[in-house]
C-alpha positions in Angstrom: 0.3 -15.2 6.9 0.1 -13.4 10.2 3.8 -11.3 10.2 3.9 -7.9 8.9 6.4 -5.6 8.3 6.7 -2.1 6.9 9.6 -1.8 4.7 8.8 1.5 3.3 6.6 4.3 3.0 6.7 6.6 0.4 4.0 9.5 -0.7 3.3 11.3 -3.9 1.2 13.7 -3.2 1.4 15.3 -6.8 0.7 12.1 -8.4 -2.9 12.4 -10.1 -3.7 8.4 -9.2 -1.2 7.2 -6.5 -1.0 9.5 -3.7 1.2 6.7 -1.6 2.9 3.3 -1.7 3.9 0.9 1.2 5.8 -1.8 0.7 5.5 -4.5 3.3 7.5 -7.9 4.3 5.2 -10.1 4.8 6.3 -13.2 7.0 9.9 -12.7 6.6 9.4 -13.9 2.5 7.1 -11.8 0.7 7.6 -8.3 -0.5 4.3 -6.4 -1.5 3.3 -2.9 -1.9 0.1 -1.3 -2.0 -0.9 1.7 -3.6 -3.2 4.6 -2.1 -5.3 5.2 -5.1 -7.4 8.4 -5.2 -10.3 7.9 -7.4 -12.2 10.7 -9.9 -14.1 12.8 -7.4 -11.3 12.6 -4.5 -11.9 9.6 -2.6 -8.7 7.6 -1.6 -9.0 3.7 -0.9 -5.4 1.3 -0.2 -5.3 -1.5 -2.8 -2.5 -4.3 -3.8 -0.4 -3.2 -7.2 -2.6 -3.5 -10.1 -2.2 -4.0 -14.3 -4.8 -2.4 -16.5 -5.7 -4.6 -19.6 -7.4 -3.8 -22.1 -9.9 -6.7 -22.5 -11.7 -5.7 -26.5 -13.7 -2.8 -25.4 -13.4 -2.8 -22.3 -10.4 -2.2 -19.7 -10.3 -4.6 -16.5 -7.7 -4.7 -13.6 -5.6 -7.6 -12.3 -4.7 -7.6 -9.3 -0.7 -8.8 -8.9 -1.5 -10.0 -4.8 -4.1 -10.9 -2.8 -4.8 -12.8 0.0 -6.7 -16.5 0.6 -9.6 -14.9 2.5 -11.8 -11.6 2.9 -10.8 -11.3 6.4 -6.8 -11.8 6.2 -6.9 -9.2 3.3 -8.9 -6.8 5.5 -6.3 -7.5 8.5 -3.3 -7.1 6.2 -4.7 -3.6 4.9 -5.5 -2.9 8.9 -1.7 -3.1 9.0 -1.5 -0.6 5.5 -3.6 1.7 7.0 -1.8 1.4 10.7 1.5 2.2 8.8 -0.4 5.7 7.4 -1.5 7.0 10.3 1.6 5.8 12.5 3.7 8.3 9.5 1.7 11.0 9.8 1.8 11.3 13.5 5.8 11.5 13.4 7.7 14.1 12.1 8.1 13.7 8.2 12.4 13.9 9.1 12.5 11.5 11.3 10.5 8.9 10.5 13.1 6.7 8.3 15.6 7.0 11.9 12.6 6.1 14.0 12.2 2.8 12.2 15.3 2.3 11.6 14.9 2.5 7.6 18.3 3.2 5.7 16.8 6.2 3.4 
């Protein structure tokens, strides 16, 4: 899997755990979106969708995507992270015209 493609960007910034999501099409077949989580003490990381389960006493997360290898997951969230910083360097108005997103 080597094609990316943003499909949308969307941030929350008054969400308490999700402070983005960007939803990507990846080789012309797979929709995913990943999640900006911000963490207890303010740190934000990008990470695929996740489900909390609640495994006896403990809670653990699964993952719903990831990818085959260490290094296409780190390229794909190069591409997350390229996506970020391309929308904050544009307006906040036109950035849905400027990529040619209906919304």
């Amino acid at each position: 899997m080597s094609n990316y493609e943003l499909v949308k960007y969307e941030e929350f910034p008054s969400d308490q755990y999700a402070k983005a999501v960007c939803t990507i099409l990846i080789d012309s077949k797979y929709y995913v979106s990943y999640v900006k989580k911000m963490t207890k003490d303010g740190n934000t990381f990008w990470a695929s969708m996740s489900m909390g389960i609640q495994d006896g006493e403990k809670k653990r997360y699964v993952d719903a995507f990831c990818m085959d290898s260490m290094s296409a997951n780190e390229k794909l969230l190069d591409f997350v992270r390229g996506c970020e910083k391309t929308r904050e360097a544009e307006p906040k108005h036109e950035v849905a015209d400027a990529q040619a997103m209906p919304f």
